[in-house]
C-alpha positions as a LaTeX table, in Angstrom:
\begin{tabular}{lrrr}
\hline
Residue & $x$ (\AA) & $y$ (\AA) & $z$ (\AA) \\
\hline
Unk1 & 23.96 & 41.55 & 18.11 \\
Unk2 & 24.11 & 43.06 & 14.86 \\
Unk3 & 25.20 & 40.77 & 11.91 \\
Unk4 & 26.75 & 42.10 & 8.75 \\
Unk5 & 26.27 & 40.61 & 4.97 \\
Unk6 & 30.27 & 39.99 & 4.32 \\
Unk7 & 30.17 & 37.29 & 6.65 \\
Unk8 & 27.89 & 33.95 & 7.73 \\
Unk9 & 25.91 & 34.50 & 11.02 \\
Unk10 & 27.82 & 31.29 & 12.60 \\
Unk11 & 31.52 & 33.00 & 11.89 \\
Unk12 & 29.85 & 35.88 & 13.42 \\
Unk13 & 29.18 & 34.22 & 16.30 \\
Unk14 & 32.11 & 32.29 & 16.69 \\
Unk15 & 34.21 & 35.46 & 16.27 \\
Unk16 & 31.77 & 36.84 & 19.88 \\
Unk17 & 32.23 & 33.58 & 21.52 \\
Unk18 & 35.92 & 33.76 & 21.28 \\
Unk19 & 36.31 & 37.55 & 21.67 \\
Unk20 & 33.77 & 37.18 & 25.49 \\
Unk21 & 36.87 & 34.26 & 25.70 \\
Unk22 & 39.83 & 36.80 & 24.91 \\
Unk23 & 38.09 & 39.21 & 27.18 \\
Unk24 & 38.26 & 36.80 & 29.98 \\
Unk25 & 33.99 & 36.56 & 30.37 \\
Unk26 & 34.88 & 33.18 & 30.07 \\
Unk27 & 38.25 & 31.10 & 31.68 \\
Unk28 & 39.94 & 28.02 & 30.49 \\
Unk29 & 37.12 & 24.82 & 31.76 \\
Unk30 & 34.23 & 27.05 & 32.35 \\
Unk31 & 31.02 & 26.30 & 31.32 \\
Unk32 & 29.41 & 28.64 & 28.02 \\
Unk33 & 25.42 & 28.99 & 27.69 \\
Unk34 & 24.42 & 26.06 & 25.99 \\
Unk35 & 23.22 & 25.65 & 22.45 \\
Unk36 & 19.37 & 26.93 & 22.82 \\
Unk37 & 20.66 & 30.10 & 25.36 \\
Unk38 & 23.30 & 31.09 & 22.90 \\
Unk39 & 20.68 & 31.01 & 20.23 \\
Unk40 & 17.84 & 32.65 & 22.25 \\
Unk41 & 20.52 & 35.42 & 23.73 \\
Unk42 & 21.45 & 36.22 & 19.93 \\
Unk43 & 18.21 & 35.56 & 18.50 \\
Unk44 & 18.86 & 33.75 & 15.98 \\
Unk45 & 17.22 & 29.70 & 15.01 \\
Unk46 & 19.24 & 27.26 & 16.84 \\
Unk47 & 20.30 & 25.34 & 14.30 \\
Unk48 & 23.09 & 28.46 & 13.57 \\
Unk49 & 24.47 & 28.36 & 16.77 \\
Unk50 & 24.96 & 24.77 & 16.27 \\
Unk51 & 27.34 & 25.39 & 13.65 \\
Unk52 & 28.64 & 27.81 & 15.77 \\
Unk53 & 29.18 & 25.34 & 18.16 \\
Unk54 & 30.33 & 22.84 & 16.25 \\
Unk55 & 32.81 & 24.91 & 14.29 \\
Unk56 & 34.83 & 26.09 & 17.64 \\
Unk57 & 34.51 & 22.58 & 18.72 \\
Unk58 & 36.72 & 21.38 & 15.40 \\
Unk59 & 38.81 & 24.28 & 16.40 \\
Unk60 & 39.43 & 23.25 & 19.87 \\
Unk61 & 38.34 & 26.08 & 21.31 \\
Unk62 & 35.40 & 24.99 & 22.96 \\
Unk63 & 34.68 & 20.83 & 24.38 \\
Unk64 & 31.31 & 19.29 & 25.18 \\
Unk65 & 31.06 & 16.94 & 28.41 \\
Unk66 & 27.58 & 14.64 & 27.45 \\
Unk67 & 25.04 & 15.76 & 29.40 \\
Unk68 & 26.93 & 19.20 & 30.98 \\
Unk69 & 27.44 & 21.18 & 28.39 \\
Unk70 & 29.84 & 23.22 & 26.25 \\
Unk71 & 33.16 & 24.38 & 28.21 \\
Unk72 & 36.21 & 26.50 & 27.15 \\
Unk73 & 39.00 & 24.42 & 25.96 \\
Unk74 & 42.57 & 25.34 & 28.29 \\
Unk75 & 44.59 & 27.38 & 26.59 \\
Unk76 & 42.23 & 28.25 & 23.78 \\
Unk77 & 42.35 & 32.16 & 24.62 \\
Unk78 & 45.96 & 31.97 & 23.30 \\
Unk79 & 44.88 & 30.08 & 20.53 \\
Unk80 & 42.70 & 32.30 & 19.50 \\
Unk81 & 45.30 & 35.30 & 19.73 \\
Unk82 & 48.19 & 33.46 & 17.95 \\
Unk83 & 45.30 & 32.82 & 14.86 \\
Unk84 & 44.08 & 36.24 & 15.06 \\
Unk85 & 47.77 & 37.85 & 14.68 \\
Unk86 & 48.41 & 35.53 & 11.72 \\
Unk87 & 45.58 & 36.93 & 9.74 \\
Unk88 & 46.08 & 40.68 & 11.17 \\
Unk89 & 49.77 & 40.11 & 9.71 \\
Unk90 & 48.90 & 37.82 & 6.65 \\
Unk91 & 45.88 & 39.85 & 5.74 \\
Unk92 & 44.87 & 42.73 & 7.40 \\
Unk93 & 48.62 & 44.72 & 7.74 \\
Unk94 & 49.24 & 44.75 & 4.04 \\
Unk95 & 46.14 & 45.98 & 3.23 \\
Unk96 & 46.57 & 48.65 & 6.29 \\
Unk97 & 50.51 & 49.67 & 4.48 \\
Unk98 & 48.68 & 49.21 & 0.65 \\
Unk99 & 45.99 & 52.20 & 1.98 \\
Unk100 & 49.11 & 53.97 & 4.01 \\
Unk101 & 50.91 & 54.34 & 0.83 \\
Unk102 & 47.58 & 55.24 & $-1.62$ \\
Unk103 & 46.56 & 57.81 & 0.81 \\
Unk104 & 50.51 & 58.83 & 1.80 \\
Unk105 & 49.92 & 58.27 & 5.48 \\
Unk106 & 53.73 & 58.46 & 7.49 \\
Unk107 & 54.14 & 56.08 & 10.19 \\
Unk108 & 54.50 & 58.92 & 12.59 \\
Unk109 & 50.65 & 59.81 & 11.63 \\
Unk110 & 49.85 & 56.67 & 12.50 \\
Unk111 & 51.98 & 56.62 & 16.03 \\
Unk112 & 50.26 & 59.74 & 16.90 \\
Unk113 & 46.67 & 58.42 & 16.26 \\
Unk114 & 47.68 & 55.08 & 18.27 \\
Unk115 & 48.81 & 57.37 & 21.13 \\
Unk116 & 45.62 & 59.56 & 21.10 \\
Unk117 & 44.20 & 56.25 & 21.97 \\
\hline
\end{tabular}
């Protein structure tokens, strides 16, 4: 994985975690790769995929059973999608309509490049 500066490693991380969780890799109660494997997989010192772990923990996305692991929280892949479209619409659409309007971009450009895709 390749990490950028704007960002701290564990975000990054979480931010995989729950996108291989959006993507269906993992389902609602099945086990993740524990603390050490995430951290080996990534390459990064395990102490950062701690706070990985322990930040999607606080966000209910993820639950440890003592002893068994780390295990996707039901119903955290729509938890993760109803967060993600707040910030798209609280932060990333007016900064998309802000550059739309600098660069005078139509809304029918746009529909044409979303259908090209």
């Amino acid at each position: 994985m390749t990490f950028h500066s704007d960002k701290p490693i564990y975000l990054q991380m979480a931010d995989r975690l729950c996108d291989e969780i959006l993507a269906g890799t993992y389902k609602d109660d099945d086990r993740i790769p524990s603390v050490r494997e995430y951290a080996v997989m990534l390459e990064v010192n395990t102490n950062t995929a701690v706070k990985t772990y322990d930040e999607l923990s606080r966000a209910n996305i993820i639950y440890n059973k003592r002893g068994l692991g780390y295990f996707v929280t039901p119903g955290a892949a729509e938890k993760i999608r109803e967060e993600r479209r707040r910030v798209f619409k609280e932060q990333q659409l007016p900064e998309l309509f802000r550059q739309m309007k600098l660069l005078d971009v139509s809304m029918e450009e746009v529909v044409k490049a979303w259908e090209k895709n």
